[in-house]
Every structure is written in structure tokens, then in C-alpha cells.
N, C-alpha and C positions, 0 to 999 in steps of 0.2 A: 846097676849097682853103684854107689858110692865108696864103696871101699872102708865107708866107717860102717861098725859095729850096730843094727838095729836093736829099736827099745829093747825087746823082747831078749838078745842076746846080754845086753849089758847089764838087764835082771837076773839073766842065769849068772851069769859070772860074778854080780854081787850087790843086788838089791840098789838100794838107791842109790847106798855108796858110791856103788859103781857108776853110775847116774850123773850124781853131782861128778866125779873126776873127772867124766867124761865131756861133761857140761863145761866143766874150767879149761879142759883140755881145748877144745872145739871153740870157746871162747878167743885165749890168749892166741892159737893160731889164729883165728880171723882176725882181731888187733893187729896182728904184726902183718898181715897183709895192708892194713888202711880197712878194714871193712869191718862197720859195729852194726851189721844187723845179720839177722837170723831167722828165716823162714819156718821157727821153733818156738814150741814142742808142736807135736802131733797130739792134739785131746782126743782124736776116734777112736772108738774100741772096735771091734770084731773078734768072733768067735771061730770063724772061718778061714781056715787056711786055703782055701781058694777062692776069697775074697780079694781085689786087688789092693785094699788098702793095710788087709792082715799084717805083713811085713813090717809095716811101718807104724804099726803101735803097739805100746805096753804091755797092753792087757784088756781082757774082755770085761773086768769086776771094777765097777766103777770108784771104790773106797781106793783100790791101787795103783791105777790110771790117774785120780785126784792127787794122790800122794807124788805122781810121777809128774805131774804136771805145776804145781806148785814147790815142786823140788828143782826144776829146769827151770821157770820162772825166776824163782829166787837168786840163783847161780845165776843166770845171764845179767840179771839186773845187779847186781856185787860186783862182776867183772864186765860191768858197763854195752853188754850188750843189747841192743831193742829187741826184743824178740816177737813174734807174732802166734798167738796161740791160735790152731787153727782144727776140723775146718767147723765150722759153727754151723748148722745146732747138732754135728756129730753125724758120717756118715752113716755108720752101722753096715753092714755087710746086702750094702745097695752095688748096682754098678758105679765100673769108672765114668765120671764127669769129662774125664780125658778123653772120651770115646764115643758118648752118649747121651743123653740127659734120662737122671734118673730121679723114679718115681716114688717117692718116700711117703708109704701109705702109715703107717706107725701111729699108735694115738699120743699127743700130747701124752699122758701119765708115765709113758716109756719114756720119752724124753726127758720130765722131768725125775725121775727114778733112777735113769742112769748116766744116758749121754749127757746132760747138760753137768752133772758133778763135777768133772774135768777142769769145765770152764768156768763154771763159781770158783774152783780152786786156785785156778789160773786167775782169774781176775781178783780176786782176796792176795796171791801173793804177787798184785802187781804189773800185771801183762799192760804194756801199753797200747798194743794192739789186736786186734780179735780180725781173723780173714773166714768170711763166710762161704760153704761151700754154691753152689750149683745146685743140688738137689732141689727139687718140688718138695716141700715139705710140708702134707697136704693141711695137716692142723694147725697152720699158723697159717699159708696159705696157700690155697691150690690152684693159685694160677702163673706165680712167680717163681721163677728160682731163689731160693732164701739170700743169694748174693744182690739181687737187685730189687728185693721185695720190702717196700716200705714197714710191712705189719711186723716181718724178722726182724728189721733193722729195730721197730717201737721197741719189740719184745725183749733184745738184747741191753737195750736200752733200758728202760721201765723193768719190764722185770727181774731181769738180771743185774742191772743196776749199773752197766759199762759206761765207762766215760770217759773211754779215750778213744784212738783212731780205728773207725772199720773200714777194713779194703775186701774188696771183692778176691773169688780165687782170680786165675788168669784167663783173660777174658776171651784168648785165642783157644780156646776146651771146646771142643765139640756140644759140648751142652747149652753155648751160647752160639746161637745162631740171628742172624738178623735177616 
């Protein structure tokens, strides 16, 4: 636990509003430490509360999750934070990558229907960075993990239209093995 407040908490307590405060808050402290980045927002939805990524996102409907993702984007980037929207193309209520490598059978139409909304929003209001997950994501490609797979990488590119920096999640995850 981090001790700060998850998406999903700082919706109850007051929608986006609550969001951006939270956003400026989490900001202006990291500045006064020396430190202008932010491994934020989280764009994964899950519907599953014993999913391990549930905790740490917004919401499972992608129209609110967008709004929440382009609402934290925008605030970091005002108060000068780089933030990275992550993890790309959206876990969904797969296993943890921290644990395992996981098998993301899901058709492309789900992807683009829900998980990927997020990250159009996030990259529309500005993300400089996009961190791709680990997963196998069999319709873009089933033989890479989306973080080291050339066709993710086109696809974020090209179709998504990103044009700034992509970083892999962290390379030391059980899901990357050599």
C-alpha cells in the first residue's frame, strides 16, 4: 500500500475533481522533492475485484476511465510533471506480469472498444510517455510480450498515432525471462 488514496477511492470521494486535487497535490509534492516524473495515470480497467491490477484503476467503463486519464494527464502536464500513461494495450483482468506471463487471448474489437480509449485520451491530452505492459496480446501479436513486440510498438504508433517516448514495464517481472 502507498498510503495515497486509489483511483477508485478518490471517485467516491469526488469525481474528477477529486482527481485533479489529487493530481496537483501528488504533483507539487514530488517538485519539492527534485522529482518531475510520475509513473501516472494507470489507463487499465478491471471489473474484478480479485484482479490484481482492480485496486489501481478508475473504473471498468471506458467513457470514465478516459475522462480520468486525460484529467491526470492534463494536471501533470500544467504542474510540469512527465507522467507515463501506462500499461498499454490495457491489462484487463489477466494475471499479474509481476508474477507470470500473461496470456491475453481477447479480440482486437475489445481492445479497440474499450481498453485502448484510455490511451487515445491520454495521448489527445498530451502524455509524453506511454509504458507498455508484458502481456502476450495474441491479436497484435502472439509470440511477444506487447512491451518488446515490434507490431505493439507499429500499432501504438500508426494507429494510435503516439509520438513520444515508449518504455517497457520493468524488465526485472517475471513475465520477462531470458
Amino acid at each position: 500500500e502507498s498510503g495515497f488514496p486509489s483511483p477508485r477511492q478518490l471517485d467516491a470521494e469526488g469525481g474528477l475533481d477529486r482527481v485533479a486535487a489529487d493530481t496537483e497535490e501528488k504533483a507539487k509534492f514530488l517538485l519539492d522533492l527534485g522529482v518531475n516524473f510520475n509513473y501516472a495515470p494507470v489507463c487499465d480497467m478491471s471489473g474484478n475485484p480479485e484482479c490484481f491490477i482492480f485496486d489501481r484503476t478508475y473504473s471498468n467503463d471506458p467513457v470514465a476511465t478516459a475522462a480520468y486519464a486525460e484529467t491526470v494527464v492534463s494536471v501533470m502536464n500544467r504542474e510540469h510533471i512527465v507522467g507515463s500513461i501506462k500499461h498499454f494495450p490495457g491489462y484487463g483482468d489477466n494475471v499479474d506480469t509481476h508474477t507470470s506471463i500473461a496470456h491475453d487471448d481477447r479480440p482486437l474489437s475489445q481492445f479497440l472498444e474499450k481498453d485502448l480509449k484510455p490511451f487515445e485520451a491520454g495521448i489527445r491530452a498530451g502524455a509524453p510517455i506511454v509504458m507498455v505492459a508484458h502481456n502476450i496480446v495474441s491479436c497484435m501479436d502472439p509470440e511477444c510480450p506487447a512491451s518488446l513486440s515490434p507490431a505493439v510498438h507499429r500499432f501504438l504508433r500508426e494507429d494510435m498515432g503516439f509520438e513520444g517516448l515508449i518504455m517497457t514495464d520493468s524488465l526485472d517481472m517475471n513475465a520477462i525471462t531470458i
